[in-house]
C-alpha positions in Angstrom: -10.2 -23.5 -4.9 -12.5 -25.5 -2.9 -15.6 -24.4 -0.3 -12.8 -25.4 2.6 -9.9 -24.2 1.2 -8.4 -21.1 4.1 -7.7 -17.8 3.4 -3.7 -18.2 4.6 -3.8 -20.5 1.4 -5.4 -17.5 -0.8 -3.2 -15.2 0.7 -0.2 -16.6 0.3 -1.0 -17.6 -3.6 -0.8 -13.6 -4.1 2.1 -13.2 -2.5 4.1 -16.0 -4.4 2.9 -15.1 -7.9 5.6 -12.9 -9.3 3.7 -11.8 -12.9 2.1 -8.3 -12.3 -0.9 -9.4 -14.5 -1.5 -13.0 -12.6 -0.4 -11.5 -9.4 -3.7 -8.6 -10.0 -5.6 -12.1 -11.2 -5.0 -13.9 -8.1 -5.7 -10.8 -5.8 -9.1 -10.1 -7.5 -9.7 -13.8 -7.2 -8.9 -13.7 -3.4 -11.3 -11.4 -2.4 -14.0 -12.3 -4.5 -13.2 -15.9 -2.9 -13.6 -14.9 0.5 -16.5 -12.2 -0.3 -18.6 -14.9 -1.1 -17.6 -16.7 2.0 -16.0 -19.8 -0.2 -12.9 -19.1 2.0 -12.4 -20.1 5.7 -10.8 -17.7 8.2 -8.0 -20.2 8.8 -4.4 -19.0 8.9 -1.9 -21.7 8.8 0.1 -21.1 6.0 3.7 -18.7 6.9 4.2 -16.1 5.0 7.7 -15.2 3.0 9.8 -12.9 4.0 9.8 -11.5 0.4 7.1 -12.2 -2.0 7.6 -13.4 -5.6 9.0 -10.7 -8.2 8.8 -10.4 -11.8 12.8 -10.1 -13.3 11.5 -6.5 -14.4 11.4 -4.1 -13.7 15.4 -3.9 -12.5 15.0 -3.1 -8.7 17.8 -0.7 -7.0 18.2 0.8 -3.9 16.3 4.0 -3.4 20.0 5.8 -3.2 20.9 4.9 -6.6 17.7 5.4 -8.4 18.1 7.9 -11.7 16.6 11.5 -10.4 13.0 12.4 -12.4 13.5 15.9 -12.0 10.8 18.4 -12.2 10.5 18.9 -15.6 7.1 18.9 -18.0 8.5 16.3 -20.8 6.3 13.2 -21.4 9.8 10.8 -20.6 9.5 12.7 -17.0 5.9 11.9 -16.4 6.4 8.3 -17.8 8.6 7.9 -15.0 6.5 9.4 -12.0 3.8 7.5 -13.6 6.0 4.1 -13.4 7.4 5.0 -10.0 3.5 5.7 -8.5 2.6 1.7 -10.4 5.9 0.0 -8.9 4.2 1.8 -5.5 0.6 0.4 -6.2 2.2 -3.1 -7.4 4.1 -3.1 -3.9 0.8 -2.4 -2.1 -0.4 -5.3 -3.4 1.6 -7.5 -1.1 1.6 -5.4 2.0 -2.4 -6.1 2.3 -2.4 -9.1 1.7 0.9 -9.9 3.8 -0.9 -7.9 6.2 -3.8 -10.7 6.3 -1.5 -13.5 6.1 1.0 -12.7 9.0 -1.4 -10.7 11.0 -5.0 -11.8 10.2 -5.4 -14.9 12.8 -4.7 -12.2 15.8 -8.4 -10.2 14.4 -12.2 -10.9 13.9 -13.0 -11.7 10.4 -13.6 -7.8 9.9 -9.6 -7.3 9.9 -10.0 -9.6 7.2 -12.5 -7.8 5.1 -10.8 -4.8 5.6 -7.4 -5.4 3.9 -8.8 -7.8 1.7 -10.8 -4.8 0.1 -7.5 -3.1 0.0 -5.4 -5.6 -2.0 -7.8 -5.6 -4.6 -8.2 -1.7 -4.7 -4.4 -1.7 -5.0 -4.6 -4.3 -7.5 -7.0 -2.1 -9.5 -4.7 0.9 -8.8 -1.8 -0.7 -10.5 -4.4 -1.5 -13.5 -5.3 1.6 -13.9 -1.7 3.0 -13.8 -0.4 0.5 -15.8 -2.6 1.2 -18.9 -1.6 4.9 -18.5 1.8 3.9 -19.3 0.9 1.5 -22.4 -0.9 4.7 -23.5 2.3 6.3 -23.6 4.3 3.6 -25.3 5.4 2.4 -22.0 4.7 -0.2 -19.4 5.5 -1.3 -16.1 8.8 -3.0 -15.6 10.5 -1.0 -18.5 12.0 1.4 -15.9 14.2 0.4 -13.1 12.7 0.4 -9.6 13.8 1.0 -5.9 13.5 -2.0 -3.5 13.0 0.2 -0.7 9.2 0.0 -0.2 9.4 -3.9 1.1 11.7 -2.6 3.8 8.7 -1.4 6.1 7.2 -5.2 5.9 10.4 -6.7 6.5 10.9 -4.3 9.8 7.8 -4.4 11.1 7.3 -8.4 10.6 6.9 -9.4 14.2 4.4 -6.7 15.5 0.9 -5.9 14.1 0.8 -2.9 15.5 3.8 -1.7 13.8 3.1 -2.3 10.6 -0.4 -0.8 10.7 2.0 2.3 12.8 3.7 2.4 9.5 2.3 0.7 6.4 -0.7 2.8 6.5 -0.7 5.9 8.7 2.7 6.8 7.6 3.6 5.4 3.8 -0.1 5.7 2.7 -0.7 8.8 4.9 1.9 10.6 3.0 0.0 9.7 -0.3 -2.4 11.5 1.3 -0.2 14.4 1.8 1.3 14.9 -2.1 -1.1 13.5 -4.1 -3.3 16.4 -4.6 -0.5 18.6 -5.3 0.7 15.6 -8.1 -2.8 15.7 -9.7 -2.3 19.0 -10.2 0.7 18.9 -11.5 -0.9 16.4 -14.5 -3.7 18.6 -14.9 -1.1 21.8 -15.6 0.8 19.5 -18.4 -3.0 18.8 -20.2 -2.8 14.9 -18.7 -5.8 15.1 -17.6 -6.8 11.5 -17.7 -3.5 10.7 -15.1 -5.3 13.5 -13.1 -8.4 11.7 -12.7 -6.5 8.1 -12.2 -4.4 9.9 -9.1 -7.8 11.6 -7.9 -9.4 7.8 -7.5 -6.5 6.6 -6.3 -6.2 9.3 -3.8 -10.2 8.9 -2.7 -9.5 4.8 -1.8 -6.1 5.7 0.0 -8.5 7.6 2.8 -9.9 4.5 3.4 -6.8 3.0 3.6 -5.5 4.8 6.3 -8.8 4.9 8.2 -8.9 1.0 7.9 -5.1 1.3 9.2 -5.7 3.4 12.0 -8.9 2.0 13.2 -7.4 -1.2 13.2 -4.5 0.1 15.1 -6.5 1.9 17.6 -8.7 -1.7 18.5 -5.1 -3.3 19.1 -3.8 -0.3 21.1 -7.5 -1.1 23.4 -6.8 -4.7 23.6 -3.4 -3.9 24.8 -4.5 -1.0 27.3 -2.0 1.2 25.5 -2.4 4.9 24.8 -2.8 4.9 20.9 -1.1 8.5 20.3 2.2 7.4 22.4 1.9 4.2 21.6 2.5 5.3 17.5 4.9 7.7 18.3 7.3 5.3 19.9 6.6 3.1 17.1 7.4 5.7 14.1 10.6 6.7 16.3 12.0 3.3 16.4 10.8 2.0 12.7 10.5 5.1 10.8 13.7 7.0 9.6 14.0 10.7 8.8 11.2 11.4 10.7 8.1 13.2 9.8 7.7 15.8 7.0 5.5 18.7 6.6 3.4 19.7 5.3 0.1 17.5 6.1 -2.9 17.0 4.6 -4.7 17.5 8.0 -8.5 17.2 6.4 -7.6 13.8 4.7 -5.8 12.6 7.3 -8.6 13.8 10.1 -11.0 12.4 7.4 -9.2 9.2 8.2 -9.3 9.1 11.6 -5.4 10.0 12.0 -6.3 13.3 13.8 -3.2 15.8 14.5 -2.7 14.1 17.5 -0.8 11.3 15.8 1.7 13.4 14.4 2.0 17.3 15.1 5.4 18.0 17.0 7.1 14.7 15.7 9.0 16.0 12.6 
């Protein structure tokens, strides 16, 4: 990749690698390109309207997925394990699809933002994925639902609803059940899963505070009341609604104050 090559071109090169490994090669490789300013903000590549997917694992629709159940067994934490990598491996795609569709409308800083968050998710699905070779697993040996790409797909033509849901709903939940999941490791003795869910959990505040402040400068350039602007947003793209309980200190610690969301179950 050359000194003049764009970042729509290193963007979409992410998105269109289906391999998990190459696919957390060229996302490292992205924003280490445009880190070192050998990318140009230039955006004139257009994005799929589904990125490029390994044949495994099997993908299904959330409906028909096996249940994990609650149990304690080591096949039942291989699966939460694979279900929380085919989650990071996802996450992948939304921030960099995020850059790709969205990132001509922002100042470079929109740019830096989510291109430090495909690479953390890259790194997450590292991380996860090594927990599972651990166990005699690894990621694609499990089926998978398809669901996830659904919010992308929904929210395609309007930055300010997929930052509405991407991050300060789907990632803001993570912030909502993870700590309860790591301690659900730590009680079966997995402590290392613990402490891989723990840093995962720490970069997902930034996450959502990249997600919301991003949001908020859009809502500002629009002269649109951010808190009512979201709600109407989550009501007409988000289904079920809202569930309790929240993580109010992570989420506040992420600038999604209980303004956002209290009353909107």
């Amino acid at each position: 990749m050359n000194a003049q090559s764009g970042v729509g071109a290193a963007v979409l090169r992410v998105l269109q690698t289906a391999s998990p490994a190459a696919k957390v090669m060229a996302a490292r490789h992205a924003e280490r390109q445009w880190r070192l300013g050998r990318l140009t903000h230039d955006f004139g590549e257009t994005m799929p309207d589904m990125p490029a997917r390994p044949e495994r694992p099997v993908l299904m629709r959330p409906r028909d997925m096996p249940r994990r159940g609650t149990g304690t067994s080591v096949p039942r934490r291989i699966a939460l394990i694979h279900a929380l990598a085919h989650i990071e491996f996802v996450a992948i795609d939304l921030a960099f699809d995020m850059i790709g569709r969205f990132g001509s409308q922002f100042p470079r800083a929109f740019t830096d933002d989510w291109m430090r968050v495909g690479a953390e998710e890259a790194m997450h699905f590292v991380l996860l994925d090594r927990r599972l070779r651990a166990m005699d697993c690894f990621y694609g040996a499990l089926p998978a639902h398809d669901g996830l790409w659904d919010s992308a797909k929904n929210t395609a033509h309007d930055v300010s609803a997929r930052l509405a849901i991407v991050p300060m709903v789907l990632e803001a939940r993570g912030l909502d059940v993870t700590p309860e999941t790591v301690e659900r490791f730590k009680r079966q003795g997995d402590d290392l899963t613990a402490r891989v869910l723990n840093r995962i959990y720490q970069d997902e505040i930034n996450h959502v505070f990249f997600g919301t402040k991003w949001f908020e400068f859009d809502c500002k350039i629009r002269d649109l009341a951010p808190h009512d602007h979201w709600r109407a947003l989550v009501k007409n793209h988000f289904k079920g609604g809202l569930k309790a309980p929240f993580n109010d200190s992570a989420r506040r610690t992420a600038g999604l104050t209980r303004e956002y969301y209290y009353g909107i179950e």
